[in-house]
N, C-alpha and C positions, 0 to 999 in steps of 0.2 A: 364462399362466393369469390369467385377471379375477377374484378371490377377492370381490371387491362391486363391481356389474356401474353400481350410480347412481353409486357413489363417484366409477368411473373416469371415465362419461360428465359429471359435473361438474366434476370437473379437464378434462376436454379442452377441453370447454366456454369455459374462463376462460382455457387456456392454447393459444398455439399449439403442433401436433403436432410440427414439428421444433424446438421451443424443447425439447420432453418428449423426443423420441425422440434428443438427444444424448447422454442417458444412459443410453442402453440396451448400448453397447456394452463396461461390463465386465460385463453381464447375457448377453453374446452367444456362440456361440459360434465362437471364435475364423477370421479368415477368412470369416466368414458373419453379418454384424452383423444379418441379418433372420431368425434363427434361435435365439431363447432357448436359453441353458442348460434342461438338465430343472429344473423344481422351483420356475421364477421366475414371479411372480407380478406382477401391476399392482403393490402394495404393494412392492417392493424398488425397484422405476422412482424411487415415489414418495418412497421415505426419500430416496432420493441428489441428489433433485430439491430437498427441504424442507432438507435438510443442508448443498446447496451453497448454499440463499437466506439460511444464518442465517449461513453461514461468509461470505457478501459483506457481509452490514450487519454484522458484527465485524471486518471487513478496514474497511468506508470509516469506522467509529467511531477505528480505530487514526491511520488515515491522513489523520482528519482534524486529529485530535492533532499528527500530526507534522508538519502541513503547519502550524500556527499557531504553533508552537514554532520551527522552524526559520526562516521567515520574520521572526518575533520576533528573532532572536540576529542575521540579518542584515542588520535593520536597525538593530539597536543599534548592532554591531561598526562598521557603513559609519560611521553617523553620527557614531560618535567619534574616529573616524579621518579620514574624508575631509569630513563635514560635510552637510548635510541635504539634499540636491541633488546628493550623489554617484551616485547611482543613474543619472543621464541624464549623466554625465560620459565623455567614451570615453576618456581617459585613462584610468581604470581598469580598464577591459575588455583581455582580450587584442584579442577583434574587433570590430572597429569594426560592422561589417555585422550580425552576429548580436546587437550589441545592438540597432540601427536595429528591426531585426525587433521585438525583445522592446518597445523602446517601443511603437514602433506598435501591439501587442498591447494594451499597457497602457493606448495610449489608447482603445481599443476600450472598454475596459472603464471606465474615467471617466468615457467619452462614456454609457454606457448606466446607469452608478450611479446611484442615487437617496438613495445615505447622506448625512445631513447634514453630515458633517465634509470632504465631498466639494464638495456645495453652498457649501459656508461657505469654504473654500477659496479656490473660486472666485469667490465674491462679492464679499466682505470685499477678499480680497488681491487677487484678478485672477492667481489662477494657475490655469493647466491643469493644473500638477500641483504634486499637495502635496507637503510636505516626505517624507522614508522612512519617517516612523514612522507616518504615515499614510497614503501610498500602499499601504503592504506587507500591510494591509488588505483590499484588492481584489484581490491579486495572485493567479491560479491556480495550482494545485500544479505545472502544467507551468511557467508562467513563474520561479516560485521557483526550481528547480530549473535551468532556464537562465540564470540570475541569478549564482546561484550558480557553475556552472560555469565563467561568462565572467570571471571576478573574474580579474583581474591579475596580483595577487600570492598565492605559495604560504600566505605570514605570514597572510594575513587570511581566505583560507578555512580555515585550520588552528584561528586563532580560535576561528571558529564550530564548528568539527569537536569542537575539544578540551570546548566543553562534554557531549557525547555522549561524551568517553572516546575518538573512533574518530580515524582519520588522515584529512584532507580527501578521499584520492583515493578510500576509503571510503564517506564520505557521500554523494559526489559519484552512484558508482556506486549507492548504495541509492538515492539521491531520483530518478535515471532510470529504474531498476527500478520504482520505490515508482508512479510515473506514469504506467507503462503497465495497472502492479496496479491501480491505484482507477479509472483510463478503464475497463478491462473489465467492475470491479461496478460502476459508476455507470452502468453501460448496460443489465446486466442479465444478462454474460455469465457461462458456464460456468467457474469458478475452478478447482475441488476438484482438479480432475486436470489442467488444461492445461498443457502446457510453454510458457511465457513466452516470446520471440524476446529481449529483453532481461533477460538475467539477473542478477544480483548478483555482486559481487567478493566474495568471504568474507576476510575480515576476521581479520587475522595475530594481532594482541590487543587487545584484551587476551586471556590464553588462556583465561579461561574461561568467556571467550562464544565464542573459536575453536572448544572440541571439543564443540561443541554442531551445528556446521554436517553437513551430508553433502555428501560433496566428489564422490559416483560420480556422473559422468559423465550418467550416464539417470536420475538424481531429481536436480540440481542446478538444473533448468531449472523444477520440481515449486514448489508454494505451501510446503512445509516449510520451506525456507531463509529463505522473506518471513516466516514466521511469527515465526521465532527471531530476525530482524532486530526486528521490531513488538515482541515482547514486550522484547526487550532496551531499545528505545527506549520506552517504556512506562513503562519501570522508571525512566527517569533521569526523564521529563516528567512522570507522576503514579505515583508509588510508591506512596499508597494504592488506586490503581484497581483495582477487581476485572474488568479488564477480563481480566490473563492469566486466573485463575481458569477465569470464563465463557469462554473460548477451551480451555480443556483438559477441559474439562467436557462441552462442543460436540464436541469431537473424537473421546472418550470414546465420545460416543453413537451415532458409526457403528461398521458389523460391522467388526472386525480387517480382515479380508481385504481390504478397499477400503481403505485405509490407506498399502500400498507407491503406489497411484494417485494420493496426494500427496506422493507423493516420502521419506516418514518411513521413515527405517531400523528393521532388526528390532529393536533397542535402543532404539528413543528414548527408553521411558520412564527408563531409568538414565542418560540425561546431566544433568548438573548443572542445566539451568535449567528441565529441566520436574520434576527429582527435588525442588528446594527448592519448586517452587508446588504439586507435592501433598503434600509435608513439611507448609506452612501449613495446606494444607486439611484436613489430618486433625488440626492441633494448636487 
């Protein structure tokens, strides 16, 4: 049903039709995705469409946090340990090859900077690459994240882990998850309900960010789990942010029912970390 016949033809207008008609399928029914439910209207196509655009610019606002935080600590951590230039060293890499890779990324990305401390770098010293605390600058969320991964020693990515509270093999597994999440809203894709090919390892403790996670099987692979991850990491990088807030708030505003479709158990509102961010919000 078209409830306002201009509304609809100027959303179709501005949007392509299988961008719009991915979401019609928990509208459908079942076995027959070109066959509404009784009762549905253009307007419910449309909440789930608007819902899932606000949920990707609060996913890449989280994740861009976590990518300048975490790239931060690793390049502190390198530099006090291994020294300013450790970064293109393969001695500290497990693979020698998959760092080759990662440089060459990086020089991609040097080659095409226009920042001044990149220029200046270059100028001044005659280096193609600056020392870590100013390469790690430039560095993308996928490179950070393979960076990370390739480190050598268990000690130094645990480092970095231990300021998050979590265990390296932890971070490890959330920054490759974290990177396939922010590729798909930086392009524009469907989040709300997608199952992920890369999931996240849930995280043993501390425990009371463990029983916050859903471990079943068919919602683990669901945005619920990256949420409880994002706002956990949220809390350690900007504690005053009212970013979880506005993420519970968002959530809020779709119908119940579309809900199990990101993977959220029939409980969540009674687990600890979303009970204390509306504990604050009512105090």
């Amino acid at each position: 049903m078209v409830d306002d016949e201009a509304f609809a033809c100027h959303c179709l207008s501005h949007l392509n039709y299988y961008r719009l008609s991915a979401y019609r399928f928990p509208l459908s029914v079942q076995g027959n995705p070109d066959q509404f439910l009784p009762g549905t209207s253009f307007s419910d196509l449309w909440i789930l469409y608007h819902f899932d655009r606000t949920l990707r610019r609060l996913i890449l606002d989280a994740c861009k946090r976590v990518e300048i935080s975490v790239r931060t600590q690793w390049a502190y951590v390198l530099a006090h340990q291994y020294g300013a230039q450790s970064y293109e060293d393969s001695q500290f890499f497990s693979n020698s090859d998959r760092l080759c890779k990662n440089l060459s990324k990086l020089d991609d990305l040097l080659q095409r900077s226009t920042e001044d401390f990149v220029l200046h770098f270059r100028r001044k010293y005659e280096m193609e690459r600056p020392p870590i605390w100013a390469v790690c600058e430039v560095l993308s969320f996928g490179l950070v994240s393979h960076f990370f991964q390739n480190l050598k020693e268990r000690s130094i990515r645990q480092k970095i882990a231990a300021v998050y509270r979590l265990d390296e093999k932890i971070l490890a597994s959330f920054l490759h998850h974290l990177t396939t999440v922010r590729n798909h809203a930086a392009h524009h894709a469907r989040i709300w309900n997608r199952k992920f090919v890369v999931k996240l390892i849930i995280p043993k403790r501390p425990f009371d960010l463990r029983i916050n996670f859903t471990a079943i099987p068919s919602n683990e692979r669901h945005i619920y789990n990256t949420l409880i991850m994002l706002i956990y990491m949220m809390q350690i990088i900007e504690p005053h942010s009212h970013w979880s807030k506005t993420v519970i708030e968002h959530i809020k505003s779709l119908p119940p029912k579309y809900l199990p479709d990101m993977g959220f158990p029939a409980n969540w509102e009674e687990r600890p970390i979303w009970r204390d961010i509306m504990d604050v919000q009512s105090n």
